[in-house]
C-alpha positions as CSV (number, residue, x, y, z in Angstrom):
1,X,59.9,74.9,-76.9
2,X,58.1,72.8,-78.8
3,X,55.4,70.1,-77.6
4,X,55.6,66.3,-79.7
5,X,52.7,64.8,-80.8
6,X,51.8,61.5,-79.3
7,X,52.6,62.4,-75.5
8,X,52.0,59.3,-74.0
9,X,49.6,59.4,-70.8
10,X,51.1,60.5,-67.8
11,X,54.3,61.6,-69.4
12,X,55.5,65.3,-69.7
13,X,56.3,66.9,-72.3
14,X,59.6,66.8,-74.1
15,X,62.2,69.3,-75.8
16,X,63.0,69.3,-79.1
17,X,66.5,67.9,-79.9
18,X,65.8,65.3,-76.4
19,X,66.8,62.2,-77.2
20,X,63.5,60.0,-76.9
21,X,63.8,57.0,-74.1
22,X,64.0,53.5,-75.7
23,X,61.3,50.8,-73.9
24,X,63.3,47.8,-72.3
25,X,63.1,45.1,-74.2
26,X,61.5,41.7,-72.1
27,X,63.8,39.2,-72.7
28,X,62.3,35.9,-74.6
29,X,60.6,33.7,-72.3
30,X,60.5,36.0,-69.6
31,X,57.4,37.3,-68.1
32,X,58.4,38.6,-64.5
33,X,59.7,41.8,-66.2
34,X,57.4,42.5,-68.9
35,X,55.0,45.6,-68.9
36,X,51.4,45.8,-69.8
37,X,50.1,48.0,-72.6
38,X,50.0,51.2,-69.7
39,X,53.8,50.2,-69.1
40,X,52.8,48.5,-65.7
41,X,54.8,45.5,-64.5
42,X,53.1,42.4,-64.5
43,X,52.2,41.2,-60.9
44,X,52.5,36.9,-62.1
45,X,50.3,34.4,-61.7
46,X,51.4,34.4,-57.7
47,X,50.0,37.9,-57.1
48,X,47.2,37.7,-59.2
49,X,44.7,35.8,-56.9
50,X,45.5,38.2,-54.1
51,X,44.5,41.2,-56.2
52,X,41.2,39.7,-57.3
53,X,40.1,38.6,-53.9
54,X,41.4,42.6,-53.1
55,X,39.3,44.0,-55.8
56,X,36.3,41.2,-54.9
57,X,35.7,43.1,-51.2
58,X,36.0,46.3,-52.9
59,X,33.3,45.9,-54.9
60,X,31.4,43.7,-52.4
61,X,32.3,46.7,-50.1
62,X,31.0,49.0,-52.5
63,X,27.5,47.2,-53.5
64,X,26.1,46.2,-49.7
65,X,28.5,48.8,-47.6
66,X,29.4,51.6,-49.2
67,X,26.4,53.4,-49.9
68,X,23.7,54.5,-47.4
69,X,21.0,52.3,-49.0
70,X,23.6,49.2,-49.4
71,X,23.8,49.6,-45.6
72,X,20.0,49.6,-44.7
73,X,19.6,47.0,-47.3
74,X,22.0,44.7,-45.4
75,X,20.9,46.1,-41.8
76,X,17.1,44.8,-42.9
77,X,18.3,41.1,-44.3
78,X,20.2,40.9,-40.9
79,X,17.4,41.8,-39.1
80,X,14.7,39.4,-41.3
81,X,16.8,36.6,-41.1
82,X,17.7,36.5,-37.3
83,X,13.2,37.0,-36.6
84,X,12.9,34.4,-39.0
85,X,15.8,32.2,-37.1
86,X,13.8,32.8,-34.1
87,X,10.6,31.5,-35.2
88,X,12.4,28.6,-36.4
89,X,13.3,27.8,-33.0
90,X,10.4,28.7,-31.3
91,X,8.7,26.4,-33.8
92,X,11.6,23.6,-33.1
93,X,11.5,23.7,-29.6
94,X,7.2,23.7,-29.4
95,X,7.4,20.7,-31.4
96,X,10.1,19.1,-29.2
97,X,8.1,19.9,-26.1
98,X,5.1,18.6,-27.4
99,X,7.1,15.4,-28.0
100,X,8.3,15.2,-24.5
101,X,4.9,15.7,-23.1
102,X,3.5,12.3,-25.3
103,X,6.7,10.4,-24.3
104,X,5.7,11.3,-20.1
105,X,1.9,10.9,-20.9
106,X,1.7,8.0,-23.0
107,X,4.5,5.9,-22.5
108,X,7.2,6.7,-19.7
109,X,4.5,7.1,-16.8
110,X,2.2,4.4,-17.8
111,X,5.3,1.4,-18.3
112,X,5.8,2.4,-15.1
113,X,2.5,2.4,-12.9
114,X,1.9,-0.5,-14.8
115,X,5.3,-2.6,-12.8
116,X,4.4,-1.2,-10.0
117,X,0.3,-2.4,-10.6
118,X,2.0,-5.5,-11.3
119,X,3.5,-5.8,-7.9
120,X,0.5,-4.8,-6.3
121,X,-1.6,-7.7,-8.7
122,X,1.4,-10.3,-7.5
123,X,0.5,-9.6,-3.6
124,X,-2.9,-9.0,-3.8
125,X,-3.7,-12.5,-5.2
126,X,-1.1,-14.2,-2.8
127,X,-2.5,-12.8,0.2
128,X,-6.2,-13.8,-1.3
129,X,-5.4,-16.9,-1.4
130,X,-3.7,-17.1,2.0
131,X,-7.4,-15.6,3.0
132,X,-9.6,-18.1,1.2
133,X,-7.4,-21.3,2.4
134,X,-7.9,-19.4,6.0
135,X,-11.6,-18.7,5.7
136,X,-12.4,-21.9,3.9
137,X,-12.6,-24.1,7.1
138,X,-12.5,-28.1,7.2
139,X,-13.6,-28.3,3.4
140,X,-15.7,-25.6,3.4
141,X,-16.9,-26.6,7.0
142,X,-17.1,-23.9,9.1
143,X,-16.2,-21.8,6.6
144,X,-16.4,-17.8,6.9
145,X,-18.5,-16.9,4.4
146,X,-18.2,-13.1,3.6
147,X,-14.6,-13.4,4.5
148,X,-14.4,-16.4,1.6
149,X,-16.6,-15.2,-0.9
150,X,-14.7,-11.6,-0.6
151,X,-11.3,-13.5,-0.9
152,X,-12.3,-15.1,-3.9
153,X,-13.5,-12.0,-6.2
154,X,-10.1,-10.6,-4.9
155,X,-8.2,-13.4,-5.9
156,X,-9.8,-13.3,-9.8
157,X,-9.8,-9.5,-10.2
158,X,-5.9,-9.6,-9.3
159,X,-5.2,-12.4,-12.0
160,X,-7.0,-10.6,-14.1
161,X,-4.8,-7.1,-13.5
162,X,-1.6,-9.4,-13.7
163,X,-2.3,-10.4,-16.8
164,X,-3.0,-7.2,-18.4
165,X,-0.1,-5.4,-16.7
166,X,2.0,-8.2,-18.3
167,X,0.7,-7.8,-21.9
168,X,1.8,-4.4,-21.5
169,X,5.2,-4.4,-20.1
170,X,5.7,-7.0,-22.4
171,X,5.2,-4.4,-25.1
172,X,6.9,-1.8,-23.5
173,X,10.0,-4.1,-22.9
174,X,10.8,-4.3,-26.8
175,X,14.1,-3.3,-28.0
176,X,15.3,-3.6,-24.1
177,X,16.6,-7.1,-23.7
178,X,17.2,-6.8,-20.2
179,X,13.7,-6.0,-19.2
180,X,12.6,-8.5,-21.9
181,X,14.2,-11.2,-20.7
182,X,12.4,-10.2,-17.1
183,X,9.4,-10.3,-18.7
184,X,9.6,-13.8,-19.8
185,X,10.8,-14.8,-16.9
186,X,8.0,-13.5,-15.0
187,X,5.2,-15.0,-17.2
188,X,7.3,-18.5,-17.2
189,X,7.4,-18.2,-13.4
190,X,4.0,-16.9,-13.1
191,X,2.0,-19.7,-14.7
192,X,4.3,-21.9,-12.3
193,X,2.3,-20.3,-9.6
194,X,-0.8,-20.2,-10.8
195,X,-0.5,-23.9,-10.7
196,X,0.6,-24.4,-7.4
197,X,-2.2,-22.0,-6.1
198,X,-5.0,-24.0,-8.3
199,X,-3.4,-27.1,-6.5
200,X,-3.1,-26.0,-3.3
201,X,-7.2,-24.6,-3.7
202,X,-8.2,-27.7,-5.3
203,X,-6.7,-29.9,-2.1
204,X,-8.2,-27.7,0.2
205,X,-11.5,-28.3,-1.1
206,X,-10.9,-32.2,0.0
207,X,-11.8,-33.8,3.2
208,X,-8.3,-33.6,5.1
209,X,-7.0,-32.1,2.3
210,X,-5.5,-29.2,4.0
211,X,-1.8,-30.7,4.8
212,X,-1.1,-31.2,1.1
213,X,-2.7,-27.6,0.4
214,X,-0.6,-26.1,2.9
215,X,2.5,-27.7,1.1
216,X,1.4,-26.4,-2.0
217,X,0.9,-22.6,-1.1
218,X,4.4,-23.2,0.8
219,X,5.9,-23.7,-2.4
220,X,4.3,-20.9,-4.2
221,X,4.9,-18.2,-1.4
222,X,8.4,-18.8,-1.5
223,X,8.3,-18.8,-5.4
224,X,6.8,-15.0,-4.9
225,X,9.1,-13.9,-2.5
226,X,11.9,-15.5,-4.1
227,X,11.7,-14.5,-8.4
228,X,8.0,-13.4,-8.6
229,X,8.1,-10.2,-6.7
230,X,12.0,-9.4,-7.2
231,X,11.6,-9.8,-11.0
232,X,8.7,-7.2,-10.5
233,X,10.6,-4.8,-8.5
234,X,13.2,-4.7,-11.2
235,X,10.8,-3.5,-13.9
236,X,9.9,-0.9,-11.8
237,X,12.7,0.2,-10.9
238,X,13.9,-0.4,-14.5
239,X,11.0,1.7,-16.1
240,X,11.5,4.7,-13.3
241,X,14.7,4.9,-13.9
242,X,14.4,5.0,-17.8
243,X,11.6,8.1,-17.1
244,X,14.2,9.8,-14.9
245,X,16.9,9.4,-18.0
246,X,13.8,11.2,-20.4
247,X,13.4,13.2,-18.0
248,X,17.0,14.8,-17.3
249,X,17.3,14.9,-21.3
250,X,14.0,16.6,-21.6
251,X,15.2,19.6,-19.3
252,X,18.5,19.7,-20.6
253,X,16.9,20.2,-24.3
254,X,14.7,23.1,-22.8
255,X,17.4,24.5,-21.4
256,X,19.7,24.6,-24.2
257,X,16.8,25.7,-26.3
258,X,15.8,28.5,-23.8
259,X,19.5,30.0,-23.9
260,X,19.3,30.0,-27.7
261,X,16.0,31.7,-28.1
262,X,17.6,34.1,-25.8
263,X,20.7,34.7,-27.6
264,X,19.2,34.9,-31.0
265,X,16.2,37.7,-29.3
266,X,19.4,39.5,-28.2
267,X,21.3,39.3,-31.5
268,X,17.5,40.3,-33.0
269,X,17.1,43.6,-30.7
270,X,20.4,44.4,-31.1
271,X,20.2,44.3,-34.8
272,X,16.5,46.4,-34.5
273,X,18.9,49.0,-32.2
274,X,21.5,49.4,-34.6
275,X,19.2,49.8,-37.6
276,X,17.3,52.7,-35.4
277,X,20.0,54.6,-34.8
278,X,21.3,54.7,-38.7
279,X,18.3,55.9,-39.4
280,X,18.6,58.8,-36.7
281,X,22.2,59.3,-37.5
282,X,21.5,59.7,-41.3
283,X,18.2,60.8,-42.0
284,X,18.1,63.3,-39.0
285,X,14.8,61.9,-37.7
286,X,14.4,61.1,-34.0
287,X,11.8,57.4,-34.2
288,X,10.6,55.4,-36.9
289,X,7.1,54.4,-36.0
290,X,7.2,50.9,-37.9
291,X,11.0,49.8,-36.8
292,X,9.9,51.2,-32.7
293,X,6.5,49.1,-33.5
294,X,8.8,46.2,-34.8
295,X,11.4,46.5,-31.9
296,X,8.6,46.1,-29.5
297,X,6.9,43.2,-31.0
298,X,10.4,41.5,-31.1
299,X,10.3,41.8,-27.2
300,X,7.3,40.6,-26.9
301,X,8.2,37.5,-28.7
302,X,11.6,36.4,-27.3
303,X,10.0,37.4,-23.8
304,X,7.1,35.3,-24.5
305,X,9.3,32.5,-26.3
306,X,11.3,32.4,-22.6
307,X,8.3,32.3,-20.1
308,X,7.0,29.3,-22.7
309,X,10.0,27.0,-22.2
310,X,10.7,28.0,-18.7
311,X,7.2,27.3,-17.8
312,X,7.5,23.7,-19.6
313,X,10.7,23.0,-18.1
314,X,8.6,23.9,-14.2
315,X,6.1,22.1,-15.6
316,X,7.7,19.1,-16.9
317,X,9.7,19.1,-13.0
318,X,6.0,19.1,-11.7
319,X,5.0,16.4,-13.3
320,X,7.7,14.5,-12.4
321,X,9.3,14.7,-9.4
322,X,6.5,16.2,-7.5
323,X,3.8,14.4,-8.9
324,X,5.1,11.2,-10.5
325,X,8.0,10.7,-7.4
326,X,5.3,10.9,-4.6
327,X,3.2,8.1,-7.1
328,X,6.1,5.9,-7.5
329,X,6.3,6.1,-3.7
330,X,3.2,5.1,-2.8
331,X,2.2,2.7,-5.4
332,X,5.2,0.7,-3.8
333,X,3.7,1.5,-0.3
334,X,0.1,-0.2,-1.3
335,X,2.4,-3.5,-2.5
336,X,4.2,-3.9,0.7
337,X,1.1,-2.9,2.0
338,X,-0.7,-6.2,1.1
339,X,2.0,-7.9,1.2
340,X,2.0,-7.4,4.9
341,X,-1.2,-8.0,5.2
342,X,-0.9,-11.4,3.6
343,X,1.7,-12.0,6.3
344,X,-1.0,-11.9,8.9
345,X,-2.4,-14.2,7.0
346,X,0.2,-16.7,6.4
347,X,0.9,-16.2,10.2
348,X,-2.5,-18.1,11.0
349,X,-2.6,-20.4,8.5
350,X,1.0,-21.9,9.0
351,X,1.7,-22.6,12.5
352,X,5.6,-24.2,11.7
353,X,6.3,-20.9,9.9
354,X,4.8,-18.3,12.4
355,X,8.1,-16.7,13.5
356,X,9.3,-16.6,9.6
357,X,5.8,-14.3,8.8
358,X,6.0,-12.6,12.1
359,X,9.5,-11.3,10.9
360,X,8.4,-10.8,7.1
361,X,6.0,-8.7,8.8
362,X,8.4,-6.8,10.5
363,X,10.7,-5.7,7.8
364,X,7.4,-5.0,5.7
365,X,6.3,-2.5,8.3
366,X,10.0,-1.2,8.5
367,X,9.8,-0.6,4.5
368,X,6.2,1.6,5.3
369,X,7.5,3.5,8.5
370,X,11.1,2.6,9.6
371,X,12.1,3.0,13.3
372,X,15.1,1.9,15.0
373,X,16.0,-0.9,16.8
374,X,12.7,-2.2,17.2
375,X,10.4,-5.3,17.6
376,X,6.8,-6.1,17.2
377,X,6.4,-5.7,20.1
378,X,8.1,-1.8,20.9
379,X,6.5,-1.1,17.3
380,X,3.7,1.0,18.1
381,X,4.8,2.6,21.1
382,X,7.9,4.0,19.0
383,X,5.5,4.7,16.1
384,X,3.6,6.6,18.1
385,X,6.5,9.3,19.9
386,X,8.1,9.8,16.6
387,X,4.4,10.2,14.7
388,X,4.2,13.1,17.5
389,X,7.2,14.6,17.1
390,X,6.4,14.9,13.6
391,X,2.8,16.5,14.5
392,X,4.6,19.4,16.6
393,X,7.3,19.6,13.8
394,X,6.6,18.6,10.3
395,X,10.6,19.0,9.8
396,X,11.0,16.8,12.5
397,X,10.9,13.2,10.5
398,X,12.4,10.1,12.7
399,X,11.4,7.5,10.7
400,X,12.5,6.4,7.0
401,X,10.7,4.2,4.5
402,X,8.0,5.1,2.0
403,X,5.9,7.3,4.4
404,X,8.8,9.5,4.5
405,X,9.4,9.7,1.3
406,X,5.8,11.1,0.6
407,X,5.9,13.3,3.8
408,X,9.3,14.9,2.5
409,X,7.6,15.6,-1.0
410,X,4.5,17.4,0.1
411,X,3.8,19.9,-2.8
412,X,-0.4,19.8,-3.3
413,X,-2.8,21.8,-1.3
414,X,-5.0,18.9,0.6
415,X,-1.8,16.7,0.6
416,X,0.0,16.7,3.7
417,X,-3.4,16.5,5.5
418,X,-4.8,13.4,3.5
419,X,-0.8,11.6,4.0
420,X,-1.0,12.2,7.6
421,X,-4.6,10.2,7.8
422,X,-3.1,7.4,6.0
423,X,-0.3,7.4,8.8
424,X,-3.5,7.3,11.4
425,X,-4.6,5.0,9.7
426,X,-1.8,2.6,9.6
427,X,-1.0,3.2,13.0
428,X,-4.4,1.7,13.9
429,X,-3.7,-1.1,11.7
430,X,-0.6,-1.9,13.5
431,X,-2.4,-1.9,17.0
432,X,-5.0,-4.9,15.5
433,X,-2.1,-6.8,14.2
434,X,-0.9,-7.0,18.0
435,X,-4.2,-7.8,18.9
436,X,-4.3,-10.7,17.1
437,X,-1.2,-12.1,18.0
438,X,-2.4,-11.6,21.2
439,X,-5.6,-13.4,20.5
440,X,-3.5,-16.7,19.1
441,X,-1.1,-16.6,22.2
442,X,-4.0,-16.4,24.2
443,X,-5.1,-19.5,23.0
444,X,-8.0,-18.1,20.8
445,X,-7.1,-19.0,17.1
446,X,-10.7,-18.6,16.3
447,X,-11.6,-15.3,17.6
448,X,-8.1,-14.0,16.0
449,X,-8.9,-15.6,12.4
450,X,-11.9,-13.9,12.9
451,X,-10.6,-10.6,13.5
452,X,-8.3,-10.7,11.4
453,X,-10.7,-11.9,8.2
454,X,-13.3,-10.2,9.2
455,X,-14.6,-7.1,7.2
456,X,-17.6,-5.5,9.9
457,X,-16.6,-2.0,11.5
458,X,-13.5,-2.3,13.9
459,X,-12.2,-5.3,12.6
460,X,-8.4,-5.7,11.0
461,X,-9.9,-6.0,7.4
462,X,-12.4,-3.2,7.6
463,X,-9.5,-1.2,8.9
464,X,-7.2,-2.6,6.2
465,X,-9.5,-0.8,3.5
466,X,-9.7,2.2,5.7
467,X,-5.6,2.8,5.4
468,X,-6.0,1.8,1.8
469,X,-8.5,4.2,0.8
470,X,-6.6,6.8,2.6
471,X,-3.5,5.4,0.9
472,X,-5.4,5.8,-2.2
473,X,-6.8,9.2,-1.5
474,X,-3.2,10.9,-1.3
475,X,-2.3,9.1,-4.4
476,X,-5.3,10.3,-6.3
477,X,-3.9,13.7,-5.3
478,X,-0.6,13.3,-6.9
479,X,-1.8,11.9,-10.5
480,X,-4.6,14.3,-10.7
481,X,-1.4,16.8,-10.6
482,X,1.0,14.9,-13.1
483,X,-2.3,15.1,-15.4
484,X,-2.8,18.8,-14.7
485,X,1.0,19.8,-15.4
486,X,0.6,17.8,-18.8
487,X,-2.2,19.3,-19.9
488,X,-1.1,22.7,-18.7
489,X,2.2,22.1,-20.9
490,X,0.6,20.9,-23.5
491,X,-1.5,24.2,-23.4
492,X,1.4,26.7,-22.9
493,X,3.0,24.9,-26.0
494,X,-0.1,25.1,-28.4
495,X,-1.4,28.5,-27.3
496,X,1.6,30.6,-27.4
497,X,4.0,29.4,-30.2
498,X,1.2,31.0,-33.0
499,X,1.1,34.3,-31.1
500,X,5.1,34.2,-31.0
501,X,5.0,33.6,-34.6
502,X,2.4,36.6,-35.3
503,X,4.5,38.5,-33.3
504,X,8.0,37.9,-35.1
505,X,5.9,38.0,-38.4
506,X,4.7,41.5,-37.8
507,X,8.2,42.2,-36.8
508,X,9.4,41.6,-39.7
509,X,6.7,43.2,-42.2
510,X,6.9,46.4,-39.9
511,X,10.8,46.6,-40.9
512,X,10.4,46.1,-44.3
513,X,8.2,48.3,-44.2
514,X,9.7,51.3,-42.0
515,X,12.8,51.3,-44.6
516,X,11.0,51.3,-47.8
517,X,10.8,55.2,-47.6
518,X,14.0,55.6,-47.4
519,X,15.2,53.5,-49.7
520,X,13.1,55.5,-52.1
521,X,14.8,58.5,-51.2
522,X,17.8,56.9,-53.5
523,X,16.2,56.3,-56.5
């Protein structure tokens, strides 16, 4: 036998005397049979993407997969990009905390202490001036003269307040038309009764003046009660409400945040596992000191990272609905508070509208501590069985109102005792107010304007302060702790995200480092 010269690749050998094969010849024009220069059929232009995005994984396969130090190369990007995603995040949600702390602190709390101030200012000076057209006598004739002068400094320091307060709800009500619009209406309706007060003070100061001042504070009572003191209510309301909505978004932004930091420290330490055991599985070692140091640091951080925004989320529900609710609560409490006591007021003064106040004073004290079916006079003695069935049972609460809403919200150390003295105290505040209805019915309108305007020990005014200082006292207790859960926010946020960082930095180094060993084994 005898071998041809020019065997073509892949062809065996042929015989002499065999006929050689003739190639097909491709027909003009035609390309779907035609053979490349090996003799291969041509895929077409249809097959030919799919074979480059076949041969495209293979050698993607081949450079980051297919080798030992492809895989540890792509095992330590994984595992540098998913520490650096979590510092991101930690970083993002620090900053975002931060934020919501400066929204509570500086705006959302104060727009609203500042309505509720306002509604305090609003009754304050109405029942001041109630008190100095009371103590002021015929013309200042037989005036009472700590009673007035008291009256007086009251009247101008709660002007002042409801001017201030206005200034800045008006600021705070920009961009809100609503609460802008109540804003104006309050300032247009508040100059209207600062001038009926100045006239009604300015009549009383006349010789037989008093009929015509009496028509005059008619007029701007009822223009409190009627748009003055709803219109204030509403920002309240308004502003509390638009904390609460801050609020809820806040906690759902640290929760979302919290279950990503969580995920991505899971995706991280599983990425850290995996790369350990290649290195076991491969390299027959048992630990790598750096990736075990790395592994633990990464805990560390994502533990840390979680305790941070869990704490600001129990921090941020500190500050507002045990702190800030219980403030709310009794910053509306002091406002009905005065304005009860301005009923008193308006109850000696105005002898056609006496059973008007006497009911206004009712429903006031049904606002503070609510009992049912009750009058003025059942009041105290129903105050006083349910008060002690709350003494032998703090659970046992048979009254409604704003003293209930405080006693249900007891969080503070020192709280529930100082709440329960302002009850006291307001209980004995009830008992003079029945005393001097008793005094006028008895014929002594003297003695009970005395009483009741009065500010020496035992009186109705001297024990007035007493429930408002108590009042005050449990208040105190409740923005000292909005200001403490703040601050300790603020604090968790600042003083933990750099060690977090650190952490996931050194992390990161400590794998870089642990694999460059290895990787040097391959070159």
């Amino acid at each position: 036998m005898t071998l041809t010269a020019g065997t073509a690749q892949g062809q065996g050998p042929r015989t002499e005397g065999e006929t050689p094969r003739q190639e097909a010849i491709a027909p003009a024009g035609g390309s779907s049979g035609s053979r490349g220069p090996e003799g291969s059929r041509d895929p077409g232009p249809g097959l030919r993407p799919a074979r480059q995005t076949v041969a495209a994984r293979a050698a993607l396969r081949r450079r980051y997969w297919a080798t030992v130090p492809a895989r540890l190369r792509l095992l330590r990007a994984a595992t540098v990009l998913l520490a650096a995603a979590v510092a991101v995040l930690l970083t993002a949600a620090c900053l975002a905390a931060n934020g919501i702390w400066d929204s509570a602190a500086g705006r959302d709390a104060p727009r609203t202490t500042s309505a509720a101030d306002l509604d305090l200012a609003l009754n304050d000076m109405d029942a001041q001036a109630a008190n100095i057209l009371l103590s002021n006598g015929d013309a200042g004739k037989g005036r009472l003269q700590t009673p007035y002068e008291k009256a007086v400094g009251f009247y101008g320091d709660a002007r002042r307040e409801m001017g201030h307060d206005l200034r800045i709800l008006a600021v705070a009500a920009q961009g809100d038309r609503s609460d802008e619009k109540t804003v104006e209406n309050l300032t247009d309706d508040f100059a209207q009764y600062q001038e009926l007060i100045g006239r009604a003070l300015e009549n009383d100061g006349r010789t037989g003046g008093r009929p015509s001042a009496l028509a005059d504070y008619r007029r701007a009572t009822d223009l409190l009660q009627s748009r003055l003191l709803p219109e204030s209510r509403r920002l309240v309301s308004s502003n509390d409400s638009a904390f609460d909505v801050e609020y809820t978004a806040a906690r759902s932004t640290l929760s979302a945040q919290l279950l990503a930091v969580v995920a991505l420290g899971l995706l991280l330490l599983a990425a850290l596992g995996v790369l350990q055991w290649y290195l076991t599985r491969s390299f027959r070692r048992v630990l790598n000191p750096p990736l075990l140091t790395a592994t633990v640091f990464a805990v560390l951080a994502v533990i840390l990272g979680a305790q941070m925004l869990t704490s600001s989320a129990a921090n941020l529900r500190g500050a507002r609905h045990d702190a800030f609710d219980s403030v709310v609560a009794l910053s509306r409490a002091r406002a009905i508070a005065y304005d009860a006591n301005a009923d008193e007021s308006r109850y000696l003064l105005d002898p056609q509208r006496r059973d008007q106040y006497a009911r206004s004073f009712l429903a006031k004290s049904q606002r503070l501590y609510g009992l049912k079916a009750v009058a003025l006079s059942t009041y105290d003695s129903e105050l006083a069985a349910t008060w002690q069935a709350y003494e032998s049972d703090h659970h046992d609460l048979r009254f409604t109102g704003e003293f209930r809403r405080e006693l249900g919200n007891i969080t503070f150390p020192g709280e529930r005792a100082a709440a329960e003295k302002t009850v006291d105290a307001y209980a004995l505040y009830q008992r003079d107010d029945r005393k001097i209805r008793s005094l006028l019915a008895a014929g002594k309108e003297k003695a009970a304007v005395e009483f009741c305007m009065g500010w020496e020990p035992g009186t109705s005014n001297a024990h007035f302060g007493a429930w408002m200082a108590a009042l005050d006292k449990v208040t105190d207790i409740n923005r000292q702790h909005f200001a403490a859960s703040v601050q300790a926010g603020r604090s968790d946020v600042s003083s933990e995200l750099s060690l977090e960082c650190g952490l996931l930095l050194l992390a990161i180094a400590l794998t870089v480092l642990g694999l460059r060993p290895r990787l040097a084994e391959f070159r």
